[in-house]
Residue frames as a rotation matrix with the C-alpha (Angstrom) as fourth column:
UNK 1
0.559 -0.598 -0.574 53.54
0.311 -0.490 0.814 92.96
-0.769 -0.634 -0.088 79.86
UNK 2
0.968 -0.181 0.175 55.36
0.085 -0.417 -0.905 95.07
0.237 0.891 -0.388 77.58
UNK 3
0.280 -0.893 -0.352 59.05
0.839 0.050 0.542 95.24
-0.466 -0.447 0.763 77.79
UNK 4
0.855 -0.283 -0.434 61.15
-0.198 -0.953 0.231 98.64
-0.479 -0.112 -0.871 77.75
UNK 5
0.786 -0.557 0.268 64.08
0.551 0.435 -0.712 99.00
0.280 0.707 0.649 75.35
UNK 6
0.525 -0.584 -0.620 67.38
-0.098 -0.765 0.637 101.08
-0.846 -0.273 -0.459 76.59
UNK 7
0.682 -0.442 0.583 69.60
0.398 -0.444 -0.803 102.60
0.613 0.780 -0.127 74.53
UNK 8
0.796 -0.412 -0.444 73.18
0.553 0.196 0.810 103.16
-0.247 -0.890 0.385 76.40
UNK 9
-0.199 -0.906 -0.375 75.53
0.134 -0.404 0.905 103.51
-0.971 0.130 0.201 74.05
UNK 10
0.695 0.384 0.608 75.28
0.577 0.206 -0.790 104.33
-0.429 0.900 -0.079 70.20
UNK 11
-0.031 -0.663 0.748 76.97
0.988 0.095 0.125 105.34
-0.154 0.743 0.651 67.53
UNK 12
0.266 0.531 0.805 75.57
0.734 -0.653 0.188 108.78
0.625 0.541 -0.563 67.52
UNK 13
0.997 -0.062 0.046 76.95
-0.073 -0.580 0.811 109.56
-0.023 -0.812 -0.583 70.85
UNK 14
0.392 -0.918 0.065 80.52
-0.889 -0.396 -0.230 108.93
0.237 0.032 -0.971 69.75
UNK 15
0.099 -0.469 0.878 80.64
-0.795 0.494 0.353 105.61
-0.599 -0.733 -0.324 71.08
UNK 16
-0.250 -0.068 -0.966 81.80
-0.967 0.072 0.246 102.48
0.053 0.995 -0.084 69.49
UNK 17
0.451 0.457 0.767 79.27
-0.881 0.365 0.300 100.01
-0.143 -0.811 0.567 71.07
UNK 18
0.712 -0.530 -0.460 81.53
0.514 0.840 -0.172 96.77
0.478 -0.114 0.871 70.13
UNK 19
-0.266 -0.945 -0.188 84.28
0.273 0.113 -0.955 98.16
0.924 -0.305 0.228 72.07
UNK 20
-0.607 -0.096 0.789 82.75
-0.674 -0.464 -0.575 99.46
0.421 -0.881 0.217 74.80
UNK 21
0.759 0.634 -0.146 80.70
-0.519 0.725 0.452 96.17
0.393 -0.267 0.880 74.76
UNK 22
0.394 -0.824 -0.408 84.30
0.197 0.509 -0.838 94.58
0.898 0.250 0.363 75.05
UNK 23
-0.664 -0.507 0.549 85.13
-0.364 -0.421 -0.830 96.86
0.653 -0.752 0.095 78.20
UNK 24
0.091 0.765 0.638 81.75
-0.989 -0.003 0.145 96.12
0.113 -0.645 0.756 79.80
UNK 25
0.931 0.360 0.053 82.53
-0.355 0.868 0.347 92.83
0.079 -0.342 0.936 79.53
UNK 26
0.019 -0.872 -0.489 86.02
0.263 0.476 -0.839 92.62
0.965 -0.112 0.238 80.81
UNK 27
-0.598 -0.560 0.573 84.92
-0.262 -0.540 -0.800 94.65
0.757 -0.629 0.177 83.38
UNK 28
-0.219 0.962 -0.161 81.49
0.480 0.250 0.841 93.78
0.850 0.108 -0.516 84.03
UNK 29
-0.936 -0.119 0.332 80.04
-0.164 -0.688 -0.707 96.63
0.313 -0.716 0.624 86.14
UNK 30
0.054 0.994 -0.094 77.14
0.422 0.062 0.904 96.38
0.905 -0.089 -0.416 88.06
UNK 31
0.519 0.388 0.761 75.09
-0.475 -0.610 0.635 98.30
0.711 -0.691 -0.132 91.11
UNK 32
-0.397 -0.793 0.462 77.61
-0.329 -0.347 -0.878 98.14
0.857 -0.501 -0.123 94.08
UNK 33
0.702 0.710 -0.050 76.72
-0.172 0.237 0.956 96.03
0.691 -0.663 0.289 97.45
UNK 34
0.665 -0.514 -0.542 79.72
0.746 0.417 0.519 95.22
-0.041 -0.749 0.661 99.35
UNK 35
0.595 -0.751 -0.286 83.08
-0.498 -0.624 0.603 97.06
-0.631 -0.216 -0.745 100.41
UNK 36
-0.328 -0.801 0.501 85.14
0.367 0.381 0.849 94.41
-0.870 0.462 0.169 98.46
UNK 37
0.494 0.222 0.840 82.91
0.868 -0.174 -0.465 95.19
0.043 0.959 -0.279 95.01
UNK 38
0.910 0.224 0.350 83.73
0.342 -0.881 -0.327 99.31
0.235 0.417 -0.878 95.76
UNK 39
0.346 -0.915 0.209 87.39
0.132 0.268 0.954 98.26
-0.929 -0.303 0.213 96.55
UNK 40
-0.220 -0.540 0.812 87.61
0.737 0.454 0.502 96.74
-0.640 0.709 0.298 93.17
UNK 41
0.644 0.369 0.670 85.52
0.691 -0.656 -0.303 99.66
0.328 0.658 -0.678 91.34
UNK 42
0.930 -0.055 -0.365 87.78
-0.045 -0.998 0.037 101.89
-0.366 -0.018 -0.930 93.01
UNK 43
0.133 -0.984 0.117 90.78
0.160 0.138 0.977 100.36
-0.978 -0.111 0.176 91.64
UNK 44
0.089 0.549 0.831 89.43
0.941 0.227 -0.251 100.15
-0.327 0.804 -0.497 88.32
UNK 45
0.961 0.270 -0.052 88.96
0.273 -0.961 0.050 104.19
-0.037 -0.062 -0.997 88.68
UNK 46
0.875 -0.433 -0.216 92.01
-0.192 -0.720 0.667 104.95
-0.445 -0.542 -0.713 90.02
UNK 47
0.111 -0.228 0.967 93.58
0.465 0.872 0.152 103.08
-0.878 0.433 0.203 87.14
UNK 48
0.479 0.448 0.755 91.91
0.855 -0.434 -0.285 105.00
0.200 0.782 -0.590 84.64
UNK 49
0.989 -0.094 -0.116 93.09
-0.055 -0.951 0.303 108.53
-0.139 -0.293 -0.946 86.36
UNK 50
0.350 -0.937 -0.021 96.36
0.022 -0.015 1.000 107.55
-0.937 -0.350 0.016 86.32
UNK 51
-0.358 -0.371 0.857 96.37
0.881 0.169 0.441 107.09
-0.309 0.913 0.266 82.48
UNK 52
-0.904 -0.045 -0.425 94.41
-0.018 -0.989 0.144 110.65
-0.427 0.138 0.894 82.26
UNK 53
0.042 0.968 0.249 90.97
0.634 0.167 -0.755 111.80
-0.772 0.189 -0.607 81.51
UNK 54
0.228 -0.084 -0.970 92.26
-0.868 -0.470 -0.163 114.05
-0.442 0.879 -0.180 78.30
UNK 55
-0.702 -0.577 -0.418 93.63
-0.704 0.474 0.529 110.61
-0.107 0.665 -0.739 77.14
UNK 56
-0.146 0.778 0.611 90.10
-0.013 0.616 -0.788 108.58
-0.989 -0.123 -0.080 77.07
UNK 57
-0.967 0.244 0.074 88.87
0.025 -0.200 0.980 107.38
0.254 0.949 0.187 74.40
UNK 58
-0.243 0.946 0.215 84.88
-0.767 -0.323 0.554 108.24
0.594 -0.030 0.804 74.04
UNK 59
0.310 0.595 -0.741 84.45
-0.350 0.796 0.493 104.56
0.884 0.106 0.455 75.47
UNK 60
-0.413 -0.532 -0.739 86.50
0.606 0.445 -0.660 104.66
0.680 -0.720 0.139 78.12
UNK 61
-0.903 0.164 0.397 84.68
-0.308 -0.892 -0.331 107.97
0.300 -0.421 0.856 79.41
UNK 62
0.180 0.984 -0.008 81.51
-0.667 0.128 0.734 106.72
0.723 -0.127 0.679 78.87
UNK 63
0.129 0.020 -0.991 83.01
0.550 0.831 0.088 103.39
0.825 -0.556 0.096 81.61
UNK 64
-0.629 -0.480 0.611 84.39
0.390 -0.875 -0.286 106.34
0.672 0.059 0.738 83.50
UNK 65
-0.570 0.816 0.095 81.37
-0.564 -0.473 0.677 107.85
0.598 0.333 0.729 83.66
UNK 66
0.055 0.919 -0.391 79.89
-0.641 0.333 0.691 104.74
0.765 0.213 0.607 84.80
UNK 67
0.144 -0.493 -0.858 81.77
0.255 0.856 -0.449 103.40
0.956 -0.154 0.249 87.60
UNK 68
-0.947 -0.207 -0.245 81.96
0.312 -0.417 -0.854 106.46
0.074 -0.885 0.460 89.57
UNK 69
-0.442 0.895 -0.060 78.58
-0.690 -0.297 0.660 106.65
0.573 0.333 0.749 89.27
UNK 70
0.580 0.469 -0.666 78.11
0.193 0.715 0.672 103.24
0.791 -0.519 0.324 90.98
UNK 71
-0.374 -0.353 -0.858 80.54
0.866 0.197 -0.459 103.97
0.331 -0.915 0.232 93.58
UNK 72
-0.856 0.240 0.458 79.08
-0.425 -0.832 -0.358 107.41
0.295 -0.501 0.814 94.43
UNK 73
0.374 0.844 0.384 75.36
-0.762 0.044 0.646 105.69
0.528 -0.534 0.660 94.96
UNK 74
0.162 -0.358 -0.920 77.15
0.738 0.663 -0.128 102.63
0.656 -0.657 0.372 97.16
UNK 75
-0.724 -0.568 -0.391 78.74
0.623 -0.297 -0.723 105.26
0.295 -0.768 0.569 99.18
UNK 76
-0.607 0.515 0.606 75.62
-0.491 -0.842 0.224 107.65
0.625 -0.161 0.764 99.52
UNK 77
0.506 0.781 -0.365 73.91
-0.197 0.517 0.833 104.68
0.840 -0.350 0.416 100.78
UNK 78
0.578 0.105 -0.809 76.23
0.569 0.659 0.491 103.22
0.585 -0.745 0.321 102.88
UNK 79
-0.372 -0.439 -0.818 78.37
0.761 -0.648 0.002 106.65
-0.531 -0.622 0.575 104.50
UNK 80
0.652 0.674 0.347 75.90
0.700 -0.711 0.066 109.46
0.291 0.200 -0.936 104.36
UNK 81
-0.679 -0.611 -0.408 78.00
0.733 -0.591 -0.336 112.24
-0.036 -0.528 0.849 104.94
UNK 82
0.229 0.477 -0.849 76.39
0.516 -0.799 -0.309 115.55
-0.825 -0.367 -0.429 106.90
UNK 83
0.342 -0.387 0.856 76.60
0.832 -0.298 -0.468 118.56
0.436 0.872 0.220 104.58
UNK 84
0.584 -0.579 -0.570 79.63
0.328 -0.474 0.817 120.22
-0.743 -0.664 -0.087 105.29
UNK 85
0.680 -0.340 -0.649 81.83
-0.715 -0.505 -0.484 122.51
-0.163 0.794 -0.586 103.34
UNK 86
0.792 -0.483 -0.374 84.82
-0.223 0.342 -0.913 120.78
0.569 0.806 0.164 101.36
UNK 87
-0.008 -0.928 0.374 87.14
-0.455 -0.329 -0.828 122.19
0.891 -0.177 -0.419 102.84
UNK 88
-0.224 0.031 0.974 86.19
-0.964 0.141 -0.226 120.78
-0.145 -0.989 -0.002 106.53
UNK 89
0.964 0.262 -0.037 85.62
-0.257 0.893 -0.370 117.26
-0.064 0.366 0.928 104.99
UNK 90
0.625 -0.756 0.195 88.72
0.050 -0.211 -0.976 117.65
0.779 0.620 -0.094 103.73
UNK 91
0.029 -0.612 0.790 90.22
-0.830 -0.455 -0.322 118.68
0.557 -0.647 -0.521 106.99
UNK 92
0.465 0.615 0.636 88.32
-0.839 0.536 0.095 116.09
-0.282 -0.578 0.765 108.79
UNK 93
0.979 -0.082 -0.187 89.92
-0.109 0.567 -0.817 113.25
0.173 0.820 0.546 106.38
UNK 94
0.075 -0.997 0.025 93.53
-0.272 -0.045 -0.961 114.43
0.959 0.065 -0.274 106.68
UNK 95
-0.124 -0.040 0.991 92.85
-0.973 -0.193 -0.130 114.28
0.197 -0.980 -0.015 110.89
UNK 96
0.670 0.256 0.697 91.64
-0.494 0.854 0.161 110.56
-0.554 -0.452 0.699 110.56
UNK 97
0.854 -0.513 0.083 94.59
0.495 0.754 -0.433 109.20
0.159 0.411 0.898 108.28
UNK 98
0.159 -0.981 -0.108 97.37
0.321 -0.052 0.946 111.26
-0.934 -0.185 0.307 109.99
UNK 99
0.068 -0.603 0.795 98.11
0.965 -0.164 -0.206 113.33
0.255 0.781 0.570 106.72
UNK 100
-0.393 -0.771 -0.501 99.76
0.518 -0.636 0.572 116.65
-0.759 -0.035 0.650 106.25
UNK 101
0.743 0.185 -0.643 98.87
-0.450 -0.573 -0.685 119.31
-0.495 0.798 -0.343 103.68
UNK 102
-0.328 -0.716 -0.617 102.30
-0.934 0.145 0.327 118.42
-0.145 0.683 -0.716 101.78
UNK 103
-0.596 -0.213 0.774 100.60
0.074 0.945 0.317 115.02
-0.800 0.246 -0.548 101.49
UNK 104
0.176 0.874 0.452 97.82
0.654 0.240 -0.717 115.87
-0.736 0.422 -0.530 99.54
UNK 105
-0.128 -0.499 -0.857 100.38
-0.482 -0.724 0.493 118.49
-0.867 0.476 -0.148 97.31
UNK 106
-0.661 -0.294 0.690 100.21
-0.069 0.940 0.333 115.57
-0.747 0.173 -0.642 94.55
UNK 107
-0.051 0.978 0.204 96.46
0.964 0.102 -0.246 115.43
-0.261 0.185 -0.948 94.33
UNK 108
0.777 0.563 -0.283 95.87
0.526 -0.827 -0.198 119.68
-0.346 0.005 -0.938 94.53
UNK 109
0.784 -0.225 0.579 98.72
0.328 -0.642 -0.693 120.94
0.527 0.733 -0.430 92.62
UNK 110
0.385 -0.518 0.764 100.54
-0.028 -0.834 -0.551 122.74
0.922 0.191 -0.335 95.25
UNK 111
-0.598 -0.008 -0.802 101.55
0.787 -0.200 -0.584 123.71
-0.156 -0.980 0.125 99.12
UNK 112
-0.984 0.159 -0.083 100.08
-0.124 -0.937 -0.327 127.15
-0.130 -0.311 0.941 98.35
UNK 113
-0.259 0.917 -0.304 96.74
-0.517 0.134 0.845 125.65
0.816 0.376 0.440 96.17
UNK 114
-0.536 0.111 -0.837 96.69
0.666 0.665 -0.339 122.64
0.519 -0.739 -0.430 99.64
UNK 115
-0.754 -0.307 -0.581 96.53
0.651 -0.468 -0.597 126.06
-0.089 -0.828 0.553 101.90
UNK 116
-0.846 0.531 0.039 94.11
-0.531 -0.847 0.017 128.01
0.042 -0.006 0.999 100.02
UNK 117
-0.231 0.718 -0.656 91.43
-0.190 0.628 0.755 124.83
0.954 0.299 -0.009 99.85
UNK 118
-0.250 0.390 -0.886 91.91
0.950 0.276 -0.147 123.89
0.187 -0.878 -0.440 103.58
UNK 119
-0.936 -0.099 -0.338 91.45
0.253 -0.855 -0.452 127.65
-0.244 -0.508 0.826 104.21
UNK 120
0.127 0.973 -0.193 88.05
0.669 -0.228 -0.708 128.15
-0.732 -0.040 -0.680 102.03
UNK 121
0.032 -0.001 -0.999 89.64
-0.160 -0.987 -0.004 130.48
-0.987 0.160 -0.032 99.73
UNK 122
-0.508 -0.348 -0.788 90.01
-0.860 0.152 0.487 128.35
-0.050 0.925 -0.377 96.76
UNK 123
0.623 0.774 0.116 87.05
-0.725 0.627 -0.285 125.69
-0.294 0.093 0.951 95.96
UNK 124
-0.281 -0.690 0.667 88.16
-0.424 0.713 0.559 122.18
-0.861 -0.126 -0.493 94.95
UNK 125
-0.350 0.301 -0.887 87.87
-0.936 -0.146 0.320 121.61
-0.034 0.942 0.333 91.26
UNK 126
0.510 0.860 0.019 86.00
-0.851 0.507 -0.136 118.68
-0.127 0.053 0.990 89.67
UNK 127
0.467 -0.758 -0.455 89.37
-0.153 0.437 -0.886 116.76
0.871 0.484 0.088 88.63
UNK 128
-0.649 -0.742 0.169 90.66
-0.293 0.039 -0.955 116.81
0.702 -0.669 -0.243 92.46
UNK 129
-0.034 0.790 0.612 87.55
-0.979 0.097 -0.180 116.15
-0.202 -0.605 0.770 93.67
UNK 130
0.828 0.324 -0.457 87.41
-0.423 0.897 -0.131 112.44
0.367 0.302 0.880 91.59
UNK 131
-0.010 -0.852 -0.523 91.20
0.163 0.515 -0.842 111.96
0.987 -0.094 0.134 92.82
UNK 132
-0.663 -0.501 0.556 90.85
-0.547 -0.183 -0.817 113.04
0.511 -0.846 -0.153 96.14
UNK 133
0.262 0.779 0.570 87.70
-0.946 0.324 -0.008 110.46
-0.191 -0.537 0.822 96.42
UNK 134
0.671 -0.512 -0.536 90.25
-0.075 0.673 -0.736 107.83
0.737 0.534 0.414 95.32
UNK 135
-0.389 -0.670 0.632 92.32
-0.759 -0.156 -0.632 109.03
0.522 -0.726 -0.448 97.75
UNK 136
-0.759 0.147 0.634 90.17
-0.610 0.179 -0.772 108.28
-0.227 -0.973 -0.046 100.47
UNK 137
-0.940 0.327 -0.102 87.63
0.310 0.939 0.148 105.87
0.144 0.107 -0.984 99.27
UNK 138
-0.144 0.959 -0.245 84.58
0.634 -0.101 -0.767 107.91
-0.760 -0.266 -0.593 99.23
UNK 139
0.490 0.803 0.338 82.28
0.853 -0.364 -0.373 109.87
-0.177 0.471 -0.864 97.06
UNK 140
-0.603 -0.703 0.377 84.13
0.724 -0.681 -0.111 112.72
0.335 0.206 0.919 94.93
UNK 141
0.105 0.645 0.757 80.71
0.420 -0.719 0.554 114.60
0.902 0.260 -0.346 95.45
UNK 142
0.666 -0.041 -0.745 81.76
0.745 -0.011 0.667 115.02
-0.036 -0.999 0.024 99.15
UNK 143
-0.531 -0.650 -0.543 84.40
0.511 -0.757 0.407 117.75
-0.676 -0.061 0.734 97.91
UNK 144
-0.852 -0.091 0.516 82.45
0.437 -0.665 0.605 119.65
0.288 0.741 0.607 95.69
């Protein structure tokens, strides 16, 4: 049996594999099975956003990177969602937690930018998509 070597992180890609060995092991990610695990990965996330994705360092992107990655396949597995536009996901969402447009002013920027997304006229960018799947605990890929 032959064994298979990966290559994750390296120096060539910007990364500085002691430190981001250091994160991986404070954080220690791994493939998502329960609701409590994609609780904690989403706190973890929603952590990170709050300090800014212009402020990452290469190693923190690359965890980034990797976390919403396991929670997007947990959640594909375990809440398939129909494909539906954004915007009616979106709608759908605000109807089951009782929010307002002005709640979600925060996340999208605006009352007018809220109005043109629930309307269809304005698409939901890739940066409100990862916060508005924080929001609600599911897959950003569900808004885009």
């Amino acid at each position: 049996m032959s064994t298979v070597e990966i290559t994750v992180a390296s120096p060539a890609a910007g990364i500085d594999v002691r430190r981001y060995g250091k994160m991986l092991a404070r954080f220690a990610p791994k493939v998502i099975e329960t609701e409590g695990e994609n609780e904690a990965a989403l706190a973890i996330v929603k952590g990170m956003i709050e300090k800014g994705e212009e402020n990452f360092t290469q190693e923190e992107s690359a965890l980034f990177d990797l976390i919403t990655n396991l929670i997007e396949q947990f959640e594909d597995r375990t809440y398939p969602i129909p494909d539906a536009p954004p915007n009616d996901v979106l709608r759908d969402l605000m109807e089951h937690h009782s929010l307002k447009a002005a709640d979600l002013v925060e996340i999208l920027g605006s009352r007018a930018k809220v109005s043109e997304i629930l309307s269809g006229k304005r698409s939901i960018s890739k940066k409100q998509a990862k916060q508005l799947g924080v929001r609600f605990g599911i897959s950003p890929a569900a808004f885009i």
